[in-house]
VOBA-1610 file (N, C-alpha, C; in pm, whole numbers, padded with zeros to 5 digits, always signed):
BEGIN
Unk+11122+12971+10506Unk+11055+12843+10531Unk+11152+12728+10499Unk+11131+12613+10562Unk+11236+12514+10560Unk+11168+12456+10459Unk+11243+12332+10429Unk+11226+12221+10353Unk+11100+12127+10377Unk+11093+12097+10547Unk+10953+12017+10567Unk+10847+12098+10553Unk+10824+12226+10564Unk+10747+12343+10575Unk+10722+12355+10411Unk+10788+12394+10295Unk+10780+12379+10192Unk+10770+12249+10134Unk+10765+12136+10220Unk+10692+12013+10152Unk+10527+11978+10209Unk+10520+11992+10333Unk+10393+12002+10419Unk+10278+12098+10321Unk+10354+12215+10283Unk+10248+12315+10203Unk+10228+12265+10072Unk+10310+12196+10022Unk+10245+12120+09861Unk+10213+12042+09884Unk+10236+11923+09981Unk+10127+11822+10006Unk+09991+11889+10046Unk+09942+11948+10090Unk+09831+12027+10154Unk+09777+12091+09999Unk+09823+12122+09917Unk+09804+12192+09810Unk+09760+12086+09719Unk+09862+11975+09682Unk+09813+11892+09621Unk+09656+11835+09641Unk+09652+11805+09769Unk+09528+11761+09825Unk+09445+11839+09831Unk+09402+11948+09851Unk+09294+12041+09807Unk+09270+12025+09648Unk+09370+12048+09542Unk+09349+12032+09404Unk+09331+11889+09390Unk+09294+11810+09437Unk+09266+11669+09402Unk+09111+11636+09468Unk+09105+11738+09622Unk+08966+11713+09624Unk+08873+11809+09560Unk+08925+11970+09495Unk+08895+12010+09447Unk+08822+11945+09296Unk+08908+11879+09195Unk+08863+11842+09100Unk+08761+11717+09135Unk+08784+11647+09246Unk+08682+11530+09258Unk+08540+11590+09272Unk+08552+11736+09356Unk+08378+11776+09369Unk+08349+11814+09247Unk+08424+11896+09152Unk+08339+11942+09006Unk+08344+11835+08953Unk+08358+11727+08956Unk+08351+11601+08853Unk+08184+11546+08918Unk+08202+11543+09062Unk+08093+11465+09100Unk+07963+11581+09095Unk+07955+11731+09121Unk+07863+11778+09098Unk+07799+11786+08938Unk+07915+11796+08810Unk+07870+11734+08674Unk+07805+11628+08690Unk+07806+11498+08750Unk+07756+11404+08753Unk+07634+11415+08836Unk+07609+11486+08925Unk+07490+11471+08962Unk+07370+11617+08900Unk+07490+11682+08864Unk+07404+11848+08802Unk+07332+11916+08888Unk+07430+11913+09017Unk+07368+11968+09118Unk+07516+12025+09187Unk+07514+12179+09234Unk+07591+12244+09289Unk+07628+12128+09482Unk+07707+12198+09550Unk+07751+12104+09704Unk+07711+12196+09770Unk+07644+12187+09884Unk+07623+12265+10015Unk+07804+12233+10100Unk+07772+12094+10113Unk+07917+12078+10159Unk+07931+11927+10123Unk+08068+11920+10132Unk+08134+11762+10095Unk+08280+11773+10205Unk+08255+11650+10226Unk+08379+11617+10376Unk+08367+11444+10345Unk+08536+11420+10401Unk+08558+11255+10379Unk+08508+11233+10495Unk+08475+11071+10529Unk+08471+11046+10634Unk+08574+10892+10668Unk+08561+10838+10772Unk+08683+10708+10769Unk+08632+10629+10667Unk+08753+10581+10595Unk+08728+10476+10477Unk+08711+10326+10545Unk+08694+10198+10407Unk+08667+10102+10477Unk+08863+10041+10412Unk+08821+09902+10381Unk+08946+09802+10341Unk+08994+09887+10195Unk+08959+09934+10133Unk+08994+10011+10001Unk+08936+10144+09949Unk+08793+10182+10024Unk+08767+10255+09937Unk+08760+10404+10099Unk+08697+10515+09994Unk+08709+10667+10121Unk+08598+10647+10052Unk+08488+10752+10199Unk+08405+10763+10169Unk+08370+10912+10192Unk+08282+10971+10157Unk+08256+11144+10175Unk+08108+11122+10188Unk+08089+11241+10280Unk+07936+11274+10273Unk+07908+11402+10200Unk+07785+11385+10123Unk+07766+11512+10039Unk+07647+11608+10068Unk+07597+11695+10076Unk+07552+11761+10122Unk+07478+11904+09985Unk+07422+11864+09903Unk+07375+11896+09821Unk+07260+12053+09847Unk+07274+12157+09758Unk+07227+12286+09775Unk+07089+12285+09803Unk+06983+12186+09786Unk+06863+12182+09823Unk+06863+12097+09955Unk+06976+12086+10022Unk+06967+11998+10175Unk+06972+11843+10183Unk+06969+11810+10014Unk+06965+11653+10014Unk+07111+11608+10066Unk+07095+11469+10139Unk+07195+11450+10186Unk+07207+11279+10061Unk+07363+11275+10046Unk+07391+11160+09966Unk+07540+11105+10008Unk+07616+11017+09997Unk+07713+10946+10049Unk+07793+10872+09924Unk+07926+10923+09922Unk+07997+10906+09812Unk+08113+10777+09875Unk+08125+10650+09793Unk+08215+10540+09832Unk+08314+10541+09697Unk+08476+10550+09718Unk+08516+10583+09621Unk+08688+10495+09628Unk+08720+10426+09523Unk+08881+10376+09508Unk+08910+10452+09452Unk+09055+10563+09496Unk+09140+10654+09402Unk+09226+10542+09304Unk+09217+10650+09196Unk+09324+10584+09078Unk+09448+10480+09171Unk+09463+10384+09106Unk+09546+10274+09125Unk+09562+10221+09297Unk+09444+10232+09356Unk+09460+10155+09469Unk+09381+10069+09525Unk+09355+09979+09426Unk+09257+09875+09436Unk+09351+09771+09546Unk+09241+09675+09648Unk+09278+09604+09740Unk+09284+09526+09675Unk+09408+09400+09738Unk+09385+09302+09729Unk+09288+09195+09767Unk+09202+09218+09855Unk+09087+09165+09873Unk+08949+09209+09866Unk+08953+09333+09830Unk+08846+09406+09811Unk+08748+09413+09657Unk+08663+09388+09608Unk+08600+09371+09493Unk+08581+09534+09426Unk+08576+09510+09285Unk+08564+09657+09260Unk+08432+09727+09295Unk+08426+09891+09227Unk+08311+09925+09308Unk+08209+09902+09192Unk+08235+09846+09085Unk+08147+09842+08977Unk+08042+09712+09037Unk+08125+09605+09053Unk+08066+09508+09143Unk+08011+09510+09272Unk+08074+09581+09326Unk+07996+09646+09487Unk+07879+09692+09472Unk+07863+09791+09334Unk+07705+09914+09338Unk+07633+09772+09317Unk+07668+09667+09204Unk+07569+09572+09122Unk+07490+09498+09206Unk+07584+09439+09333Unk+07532+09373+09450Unk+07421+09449+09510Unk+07450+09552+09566Unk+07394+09631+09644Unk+07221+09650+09562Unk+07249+09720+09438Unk+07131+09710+09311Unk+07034+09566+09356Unk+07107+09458+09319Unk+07026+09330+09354Unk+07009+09295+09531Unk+07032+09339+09595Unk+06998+09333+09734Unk+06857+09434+09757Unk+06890+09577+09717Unk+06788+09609+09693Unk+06667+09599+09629Unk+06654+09506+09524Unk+06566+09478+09467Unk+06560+09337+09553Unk+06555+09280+09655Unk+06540+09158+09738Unk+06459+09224+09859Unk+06452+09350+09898Unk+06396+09427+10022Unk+06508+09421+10092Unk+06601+09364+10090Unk+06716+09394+10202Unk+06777+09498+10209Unk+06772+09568+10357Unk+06796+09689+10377Unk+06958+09739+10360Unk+06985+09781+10221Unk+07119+09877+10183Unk+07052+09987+10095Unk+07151+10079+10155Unk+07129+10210+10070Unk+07060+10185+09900Unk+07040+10278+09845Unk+07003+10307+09742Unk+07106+10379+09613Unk+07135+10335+09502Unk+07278+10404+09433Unk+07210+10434+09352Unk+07244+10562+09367Unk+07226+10686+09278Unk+07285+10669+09150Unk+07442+10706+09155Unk+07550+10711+09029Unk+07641+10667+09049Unk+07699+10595+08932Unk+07825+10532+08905Unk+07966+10589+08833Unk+08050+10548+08865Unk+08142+10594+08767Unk+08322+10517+08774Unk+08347+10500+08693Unk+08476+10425+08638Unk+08593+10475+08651Unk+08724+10422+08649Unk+08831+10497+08614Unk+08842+10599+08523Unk+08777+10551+08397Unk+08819+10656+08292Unk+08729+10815+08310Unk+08695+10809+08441Unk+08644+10928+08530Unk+08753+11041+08524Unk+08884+10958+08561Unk+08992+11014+08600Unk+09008+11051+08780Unk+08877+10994+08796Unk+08903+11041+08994Unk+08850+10930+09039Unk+08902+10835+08978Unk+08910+10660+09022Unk+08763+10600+08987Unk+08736+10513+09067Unk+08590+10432+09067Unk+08518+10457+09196Unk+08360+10473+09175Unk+08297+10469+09271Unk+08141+10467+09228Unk+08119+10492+09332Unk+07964+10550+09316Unk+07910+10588+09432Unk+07789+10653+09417Unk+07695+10789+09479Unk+07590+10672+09557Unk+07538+10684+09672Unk+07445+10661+09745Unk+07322+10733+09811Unk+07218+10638+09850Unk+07113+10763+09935Unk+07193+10783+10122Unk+07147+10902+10152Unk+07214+10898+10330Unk+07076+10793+10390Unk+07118+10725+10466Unk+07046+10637+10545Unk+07063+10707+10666Unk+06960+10754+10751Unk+07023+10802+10916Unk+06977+10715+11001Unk+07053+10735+11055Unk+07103+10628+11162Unk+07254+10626+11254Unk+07283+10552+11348Unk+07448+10541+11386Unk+07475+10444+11380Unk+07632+10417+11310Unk+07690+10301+11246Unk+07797+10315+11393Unk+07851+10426+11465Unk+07958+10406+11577Unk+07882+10312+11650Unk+08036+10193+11684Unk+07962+10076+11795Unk+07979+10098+11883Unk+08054+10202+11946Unk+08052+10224+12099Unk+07949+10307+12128Unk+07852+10383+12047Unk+07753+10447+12071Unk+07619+10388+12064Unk+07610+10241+12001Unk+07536+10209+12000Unk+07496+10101+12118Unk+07683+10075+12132Unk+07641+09980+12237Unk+07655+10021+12415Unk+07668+10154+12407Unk+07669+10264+12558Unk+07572+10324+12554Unk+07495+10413+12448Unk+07419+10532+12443Unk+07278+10517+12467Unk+07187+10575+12558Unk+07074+10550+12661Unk+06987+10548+12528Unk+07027+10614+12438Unk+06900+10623+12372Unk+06873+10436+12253Unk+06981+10388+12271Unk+06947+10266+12218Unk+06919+10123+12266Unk+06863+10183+12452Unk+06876+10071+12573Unk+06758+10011+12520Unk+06661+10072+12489Unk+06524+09958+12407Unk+06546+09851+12331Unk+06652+09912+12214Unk+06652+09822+12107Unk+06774+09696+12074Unk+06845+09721+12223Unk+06994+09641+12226Unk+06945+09525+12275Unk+06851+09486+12331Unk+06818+09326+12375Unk+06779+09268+12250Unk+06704+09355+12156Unk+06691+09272+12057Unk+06770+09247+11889Unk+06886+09299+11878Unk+06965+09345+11773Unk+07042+09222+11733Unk+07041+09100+11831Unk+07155+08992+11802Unk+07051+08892+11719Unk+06907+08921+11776Unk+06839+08828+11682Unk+06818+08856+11552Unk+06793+08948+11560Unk+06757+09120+11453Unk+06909+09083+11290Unk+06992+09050+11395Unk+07120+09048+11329Unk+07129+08948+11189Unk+07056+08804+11293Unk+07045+08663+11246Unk+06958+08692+11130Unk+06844+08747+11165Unk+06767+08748+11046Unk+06774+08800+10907Unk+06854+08931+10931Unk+06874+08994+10811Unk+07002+08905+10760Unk+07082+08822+10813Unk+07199+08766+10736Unk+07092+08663+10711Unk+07037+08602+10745Unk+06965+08462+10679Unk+06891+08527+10540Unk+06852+08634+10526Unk+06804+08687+10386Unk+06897+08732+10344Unk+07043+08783+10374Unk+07114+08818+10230Unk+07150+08700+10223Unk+07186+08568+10271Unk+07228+08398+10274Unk+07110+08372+10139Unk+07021+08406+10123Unk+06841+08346+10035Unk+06928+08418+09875Unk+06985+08539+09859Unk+07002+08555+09742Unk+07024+08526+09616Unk+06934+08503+09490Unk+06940+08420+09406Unk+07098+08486+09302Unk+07173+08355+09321Unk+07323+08411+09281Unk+07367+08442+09135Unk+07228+08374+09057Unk+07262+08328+08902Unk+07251+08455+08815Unk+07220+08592+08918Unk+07301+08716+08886Unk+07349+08835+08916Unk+07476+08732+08999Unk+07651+08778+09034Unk+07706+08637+08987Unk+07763+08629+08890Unk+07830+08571+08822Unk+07979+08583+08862Unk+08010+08736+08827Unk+08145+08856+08878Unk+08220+08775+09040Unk+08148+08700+09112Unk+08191+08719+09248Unk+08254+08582+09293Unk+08353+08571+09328Unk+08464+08461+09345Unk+08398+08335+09450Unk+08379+08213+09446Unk+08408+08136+09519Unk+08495+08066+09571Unk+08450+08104+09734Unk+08547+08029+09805Unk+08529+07955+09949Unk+08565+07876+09947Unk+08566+07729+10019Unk+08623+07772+10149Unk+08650+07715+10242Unk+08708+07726+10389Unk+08848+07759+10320Unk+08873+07653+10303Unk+09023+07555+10255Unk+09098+07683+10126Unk+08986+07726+10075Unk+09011+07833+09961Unk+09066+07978+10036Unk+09021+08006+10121Unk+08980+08132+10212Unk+09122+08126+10287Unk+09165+08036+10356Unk+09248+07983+10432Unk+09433+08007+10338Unk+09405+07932+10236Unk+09530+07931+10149Unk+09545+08132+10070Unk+09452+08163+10033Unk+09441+08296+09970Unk+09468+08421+10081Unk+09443+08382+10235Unk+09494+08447+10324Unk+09629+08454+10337Unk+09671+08307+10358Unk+09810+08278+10376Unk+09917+08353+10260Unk+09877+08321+10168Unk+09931+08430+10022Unk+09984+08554+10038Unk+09852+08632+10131Unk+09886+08772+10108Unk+09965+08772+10256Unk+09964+08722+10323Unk+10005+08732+10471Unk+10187+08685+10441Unk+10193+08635+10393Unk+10332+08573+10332Unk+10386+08691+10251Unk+10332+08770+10168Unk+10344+08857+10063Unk+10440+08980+10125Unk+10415+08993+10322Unk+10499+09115+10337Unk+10645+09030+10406Unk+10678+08951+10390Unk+10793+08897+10420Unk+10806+08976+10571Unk+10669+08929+10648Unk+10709+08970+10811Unk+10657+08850+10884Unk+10734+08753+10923Unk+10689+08645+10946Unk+10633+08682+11183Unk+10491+08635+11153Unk+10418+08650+11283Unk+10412+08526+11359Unk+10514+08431+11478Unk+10493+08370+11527Unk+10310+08268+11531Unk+10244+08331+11587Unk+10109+08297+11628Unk+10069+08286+11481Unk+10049+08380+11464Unk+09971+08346+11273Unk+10035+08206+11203Unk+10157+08201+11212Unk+10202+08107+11145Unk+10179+07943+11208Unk+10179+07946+11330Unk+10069+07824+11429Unk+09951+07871+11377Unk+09860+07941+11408Unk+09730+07926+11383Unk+09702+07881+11209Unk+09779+07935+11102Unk+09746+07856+11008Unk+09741+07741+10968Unk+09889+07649+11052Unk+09908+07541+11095Unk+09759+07438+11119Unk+09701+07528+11235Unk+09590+07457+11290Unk+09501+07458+11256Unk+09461+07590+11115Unk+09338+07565+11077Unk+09389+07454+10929Unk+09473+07476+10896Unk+09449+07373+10773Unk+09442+07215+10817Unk+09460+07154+10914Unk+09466+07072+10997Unk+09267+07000+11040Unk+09201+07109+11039Unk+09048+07095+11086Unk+09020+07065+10974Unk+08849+06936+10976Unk+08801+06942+10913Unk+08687+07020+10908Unk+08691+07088+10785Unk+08529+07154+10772Unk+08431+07108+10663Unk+08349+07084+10682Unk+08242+07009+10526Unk+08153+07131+10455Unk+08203+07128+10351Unk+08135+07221+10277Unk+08004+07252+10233Unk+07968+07386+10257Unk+07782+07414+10273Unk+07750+07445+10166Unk+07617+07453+10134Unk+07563+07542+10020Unk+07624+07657+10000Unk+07677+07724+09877Unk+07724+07813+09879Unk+07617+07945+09920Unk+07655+08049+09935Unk+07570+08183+09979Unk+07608+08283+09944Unk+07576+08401+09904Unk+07631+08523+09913Unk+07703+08569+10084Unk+07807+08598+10082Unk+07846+08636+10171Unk+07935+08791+10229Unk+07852+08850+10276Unk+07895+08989+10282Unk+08002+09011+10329Unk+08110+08930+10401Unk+08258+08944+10405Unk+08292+09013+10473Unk+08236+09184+10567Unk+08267+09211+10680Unk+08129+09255+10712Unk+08058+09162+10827Unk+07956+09138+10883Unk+07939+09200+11024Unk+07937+09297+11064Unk+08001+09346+11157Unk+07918+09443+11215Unk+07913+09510+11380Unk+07923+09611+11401Unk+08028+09708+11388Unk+07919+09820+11330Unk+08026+09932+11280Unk+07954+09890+11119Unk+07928+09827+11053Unk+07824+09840+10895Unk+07714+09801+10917Unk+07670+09838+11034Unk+07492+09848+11050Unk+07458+09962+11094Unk+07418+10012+10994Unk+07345+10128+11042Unk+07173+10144+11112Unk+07236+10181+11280Unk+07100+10121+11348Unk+07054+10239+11414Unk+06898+10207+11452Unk+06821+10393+11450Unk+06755+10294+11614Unk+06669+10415+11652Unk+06630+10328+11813Unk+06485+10244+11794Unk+06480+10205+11629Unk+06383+10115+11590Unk+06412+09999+11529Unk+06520+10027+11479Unk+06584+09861+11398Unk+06726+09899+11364Unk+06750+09782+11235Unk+06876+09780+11181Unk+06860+09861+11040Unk+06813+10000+10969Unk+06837+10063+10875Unk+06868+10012+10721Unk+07021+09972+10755Unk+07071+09966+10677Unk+07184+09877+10692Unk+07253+09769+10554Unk+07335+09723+10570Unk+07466+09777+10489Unk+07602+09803+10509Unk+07641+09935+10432Unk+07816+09805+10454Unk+07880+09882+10346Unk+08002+09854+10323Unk+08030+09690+10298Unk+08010+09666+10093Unk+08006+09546+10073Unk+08122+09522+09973Unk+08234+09573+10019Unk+08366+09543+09923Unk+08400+09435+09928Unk+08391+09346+10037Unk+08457+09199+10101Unk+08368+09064+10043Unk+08252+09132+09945Unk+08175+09005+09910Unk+08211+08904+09843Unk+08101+08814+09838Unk+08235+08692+09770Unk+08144+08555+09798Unk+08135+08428+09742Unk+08019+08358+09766Unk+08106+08260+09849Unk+08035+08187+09907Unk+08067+08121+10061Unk+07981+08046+10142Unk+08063+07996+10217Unk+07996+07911+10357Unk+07905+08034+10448Unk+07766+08003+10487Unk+07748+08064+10540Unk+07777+08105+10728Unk+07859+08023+10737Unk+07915+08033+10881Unk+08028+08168+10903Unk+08071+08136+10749Unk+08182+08292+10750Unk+08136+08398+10814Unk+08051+08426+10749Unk+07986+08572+10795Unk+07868+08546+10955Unk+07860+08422+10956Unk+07786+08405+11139Unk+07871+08455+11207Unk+08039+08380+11224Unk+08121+08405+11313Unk+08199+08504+11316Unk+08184+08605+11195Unk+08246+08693+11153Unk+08208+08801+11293Unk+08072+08813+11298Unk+07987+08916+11369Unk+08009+08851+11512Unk+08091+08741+11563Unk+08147+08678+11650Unk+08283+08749+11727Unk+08342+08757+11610Unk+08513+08809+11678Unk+08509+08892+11734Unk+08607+08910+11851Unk+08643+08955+11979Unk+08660+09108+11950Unk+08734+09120+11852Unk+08749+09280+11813Unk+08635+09358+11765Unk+08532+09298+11712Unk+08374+09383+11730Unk+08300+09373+11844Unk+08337+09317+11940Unk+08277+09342+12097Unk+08345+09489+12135Unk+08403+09523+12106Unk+08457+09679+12129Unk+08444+09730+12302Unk+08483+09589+12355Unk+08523+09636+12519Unk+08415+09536+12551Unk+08289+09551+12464Unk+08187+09471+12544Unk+08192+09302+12540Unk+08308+09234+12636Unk+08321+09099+12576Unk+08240+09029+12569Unk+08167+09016+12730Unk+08074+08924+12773Unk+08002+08846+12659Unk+07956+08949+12583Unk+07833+08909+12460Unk+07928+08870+12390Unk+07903+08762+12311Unk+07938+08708+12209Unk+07948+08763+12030Unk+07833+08804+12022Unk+07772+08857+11920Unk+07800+08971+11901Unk+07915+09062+11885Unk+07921+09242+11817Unk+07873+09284+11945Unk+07906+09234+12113Unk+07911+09296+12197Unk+07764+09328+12259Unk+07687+09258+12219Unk+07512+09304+12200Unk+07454+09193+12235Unk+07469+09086+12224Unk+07359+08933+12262Unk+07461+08822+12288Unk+07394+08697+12283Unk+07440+08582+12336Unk+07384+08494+12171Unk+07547+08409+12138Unk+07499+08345+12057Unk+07374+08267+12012Unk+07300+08213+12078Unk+07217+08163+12093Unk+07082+08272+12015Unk+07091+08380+12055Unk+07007+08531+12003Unk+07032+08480+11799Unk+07154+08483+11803Unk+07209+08533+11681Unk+07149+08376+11605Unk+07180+08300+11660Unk+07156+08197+11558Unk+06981+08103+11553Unk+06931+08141+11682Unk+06771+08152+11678Unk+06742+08281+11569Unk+06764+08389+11569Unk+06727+08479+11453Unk+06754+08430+11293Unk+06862+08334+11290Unk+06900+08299+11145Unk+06826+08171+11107Unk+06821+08093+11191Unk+06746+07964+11159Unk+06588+07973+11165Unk+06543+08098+11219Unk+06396+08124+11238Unk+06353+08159+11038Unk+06472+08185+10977Unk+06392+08213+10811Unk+06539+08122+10733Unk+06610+08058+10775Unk+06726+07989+10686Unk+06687+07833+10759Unk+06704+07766+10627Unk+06651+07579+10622Unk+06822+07533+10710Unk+06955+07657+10689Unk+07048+07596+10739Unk+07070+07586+10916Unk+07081+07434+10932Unk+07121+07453+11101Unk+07288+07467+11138Unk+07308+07587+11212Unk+07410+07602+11253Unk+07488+07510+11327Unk+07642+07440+11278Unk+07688+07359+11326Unk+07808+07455+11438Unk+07798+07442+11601Unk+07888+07504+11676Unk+07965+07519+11650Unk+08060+07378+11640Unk+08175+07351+11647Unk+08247+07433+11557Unk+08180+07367+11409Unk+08251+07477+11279Unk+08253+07644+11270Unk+08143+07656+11315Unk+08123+07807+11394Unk+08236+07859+11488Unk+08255+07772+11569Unk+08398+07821+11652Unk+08547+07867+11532Unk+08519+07707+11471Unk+08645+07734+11409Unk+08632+07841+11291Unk+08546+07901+11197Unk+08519+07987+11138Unk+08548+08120+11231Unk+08571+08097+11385Unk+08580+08213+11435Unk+08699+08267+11478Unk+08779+08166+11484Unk+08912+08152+11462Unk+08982+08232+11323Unk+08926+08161+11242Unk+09000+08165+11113Unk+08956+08337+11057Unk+08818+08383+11203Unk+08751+08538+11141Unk+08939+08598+11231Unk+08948+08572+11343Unk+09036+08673+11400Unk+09163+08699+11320Unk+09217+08569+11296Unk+09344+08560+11160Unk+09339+08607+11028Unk+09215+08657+11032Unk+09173+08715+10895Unk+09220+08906+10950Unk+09125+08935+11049Unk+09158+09058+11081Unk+09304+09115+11143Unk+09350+08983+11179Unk+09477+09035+11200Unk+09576+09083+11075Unk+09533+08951+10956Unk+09636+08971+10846Unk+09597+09108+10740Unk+09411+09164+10782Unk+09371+09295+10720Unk+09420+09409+10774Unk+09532+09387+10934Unk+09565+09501+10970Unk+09689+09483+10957Unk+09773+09385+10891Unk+09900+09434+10825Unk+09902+09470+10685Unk+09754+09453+10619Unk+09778+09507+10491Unk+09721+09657+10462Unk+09603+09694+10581Unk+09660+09811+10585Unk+09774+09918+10648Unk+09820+09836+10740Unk+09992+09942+10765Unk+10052+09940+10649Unk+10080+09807+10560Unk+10172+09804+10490Unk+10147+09888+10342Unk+10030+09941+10329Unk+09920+10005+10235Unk+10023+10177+10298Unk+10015+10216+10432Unk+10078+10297+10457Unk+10239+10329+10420Unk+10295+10207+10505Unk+10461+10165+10509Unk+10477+10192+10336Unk+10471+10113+10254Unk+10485+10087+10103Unk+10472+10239+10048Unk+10405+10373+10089Unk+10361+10459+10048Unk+10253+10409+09979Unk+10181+10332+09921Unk+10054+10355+09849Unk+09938+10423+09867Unk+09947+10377+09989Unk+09803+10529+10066Unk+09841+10573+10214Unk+09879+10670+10223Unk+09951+10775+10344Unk+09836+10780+10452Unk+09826+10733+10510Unk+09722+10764+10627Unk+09780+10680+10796Unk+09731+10819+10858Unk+09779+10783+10983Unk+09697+10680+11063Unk+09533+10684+10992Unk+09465+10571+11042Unk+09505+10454+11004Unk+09607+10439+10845Unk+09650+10325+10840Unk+09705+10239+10911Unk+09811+10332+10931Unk+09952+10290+11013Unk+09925+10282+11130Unk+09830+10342+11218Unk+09766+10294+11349Unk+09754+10175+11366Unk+09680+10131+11246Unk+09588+09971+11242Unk+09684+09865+11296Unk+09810+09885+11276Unk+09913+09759+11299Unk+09924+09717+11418Unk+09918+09800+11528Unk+09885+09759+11695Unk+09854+09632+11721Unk+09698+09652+11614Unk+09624+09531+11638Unk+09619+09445+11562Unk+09716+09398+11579Unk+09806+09222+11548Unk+09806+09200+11641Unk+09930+09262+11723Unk+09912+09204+11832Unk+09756+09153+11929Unk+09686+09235+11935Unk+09552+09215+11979Unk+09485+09058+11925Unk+09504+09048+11830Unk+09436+08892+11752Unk+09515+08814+11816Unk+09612+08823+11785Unk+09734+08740+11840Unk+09717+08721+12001Unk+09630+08756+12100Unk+09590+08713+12238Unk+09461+08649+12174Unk+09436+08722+12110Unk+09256+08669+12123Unk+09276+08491+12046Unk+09331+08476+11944Unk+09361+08344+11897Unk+09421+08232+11979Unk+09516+08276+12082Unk+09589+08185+12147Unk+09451+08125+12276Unk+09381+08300+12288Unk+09262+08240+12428Unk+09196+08128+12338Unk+09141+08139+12240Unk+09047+08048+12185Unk+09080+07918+12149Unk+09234+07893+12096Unk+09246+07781+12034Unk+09291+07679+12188Unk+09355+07781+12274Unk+09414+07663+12431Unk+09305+07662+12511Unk+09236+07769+12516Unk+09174+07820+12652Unk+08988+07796+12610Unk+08963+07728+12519Unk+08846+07806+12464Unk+08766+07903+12491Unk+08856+08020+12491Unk+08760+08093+12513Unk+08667+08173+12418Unk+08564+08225+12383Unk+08541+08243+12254Unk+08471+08368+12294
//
């Protein structure tokens, strides 16, 4: 056997003994043997596994390995806490089971209930069986963000505020940080620090608002899932977030996560929120969403590149720079949105 052959087989080795010890840690913790456990795609920091427990219960494990906390991502101690107080609001997110810390030794995370449903957006937004419920999902959308927007904040203390102007400079930081300087990005920051925006009531803001973390059944929206990106805020962030071009996933026409017409989305939010949506700032929040995802897909290549976390889905992600990088230039010359 060669050299790559005798390195391929201890990497492979390593990784079995690493997911090996993560299941006897997590079945101690729950005191329940595995039917089965399998990862599934992670989000901005954390992997997630589905678990599959000896009496058929199904549960969903969200987890940061030892030392690879994001730079923009909140821990998961703070993630379960949110989620805890959302749930106790009726807003639809999973249910957390168990917690657990570094001094775990198999990083931070915690245990969830399975919600069923499909979170794939090309299945939700092609597949016959969800042609009923797709006319109405953009309003559907509005509403449930206008109730996590209602959340009484005075306990998440833990969770950072930030301003347009705040959001804007803390991007630029990390985007600067890989010493790969991006033509377009570096105009478009130009142009957003340049706009004025007037600052709103602050809100809880779920930070990736998106299709693809709604978990939707052919009766509603389930569940709201994957809240690492939270953080208190303008509530336009997260309107226009569910705006950008790259969650239309082919489907441009619609505005909204490929599914409705703005108008859907922001009649659903103002039908239970006192706030009226201002367009204009909405546009430019939608702007500043694409430059955001562009600069989250050089920090995960560079999450790859750097060695910190080896994944080929990482290193995929980098493509799409370029991709923002059309979609920003249509919007800011062309308006196209």
């Amino acid at each position: 056997m060669g050299l790559v052959g005798i390195l391929e087989r201890e990497m492979l080795h390593f990784k079995i003994s690493r997911m090996d010890e993560l299941k006897n840690f997590l079945e101690s913790l729950l005191n329940s043997e595995f039917e089965d456990f399998y990862p599934l795609s992670g989000g901005a920091s954390a992997e997630i596994y589905n678990i599959v427990l000896k009496n058929g219960k199904k549960l969903v494990l969200r987890r940061t390995p030892e030392k690879s906390e994001s730079r923009l991502a909140i821990s998961k101690k703070i993630e379960a806490k949110v989620q805890k107080i959302l749930k106790k609001n009726k807003i639809p997110v999973p249910e957390i089971i168990e917690e657990f810390d570094e001094s775990s030794g198999v990083g931070s995370g915690y245990i969830m209930e399975f919600v069923l449903g499909e979170t794939i957006p090309r299945k939700i937004l092609r597949d016959e069986r969800f042609a009923q419920i797709r006319p109405n999902l953009a309003l559907r959308i509005g509403e449930v963000l206008a109730k996590i927007h209602q959340v009484d904040l005075s306990e998440i203390k833990e969770l950072e505020k930030m301003t347009f102007y705040n959001s804007l400079n803390k991007l630029y930081e990390v985007y600067s940080s890989f010493n790969e300087p991006q033509p377009v990005f570096e105009y478009v920051f130009n142009y957003l620090a340049k706009v004025n925006i007037k600052e709103k009531n602050n809100v809880l803001i779920h930070g990736d608002y998106r299709l693809g973390n709604f978990i939707v059944s052919e009766n509603s929206i389930e569940s709201i899932i994957d809240w690492e990106l939270t953080h208190i805020g303008d509530p336009l962030e997260d309107l226009s977030w569910v705006c950008v071009k790259s969650w239309r996933f082919g489907n441009n026409s619609k505005r909204v996560a490929g599914l409705g017409d703005l108008e859907d989305l922001i009649k659903g939010y103002e039908s239970i929120s006192s706030e009226t949506v201002d367009r204009f700032e909405l546009d430019i929040w939608q702007i500043y969403g694409s430059l955001r995802w562009g600069v989250i897909c050089m920090i995960q290549t560079f999450a790859h590149l750097n060695n910190n976390l080896n994944s080929i889905e990482k290193a995929a992600i980098g493509r799409r720079v370029s991709e923002t990088e059309f979609d920003l230039m249509n919007m800011i010359k062309n308006k196209e949105f």
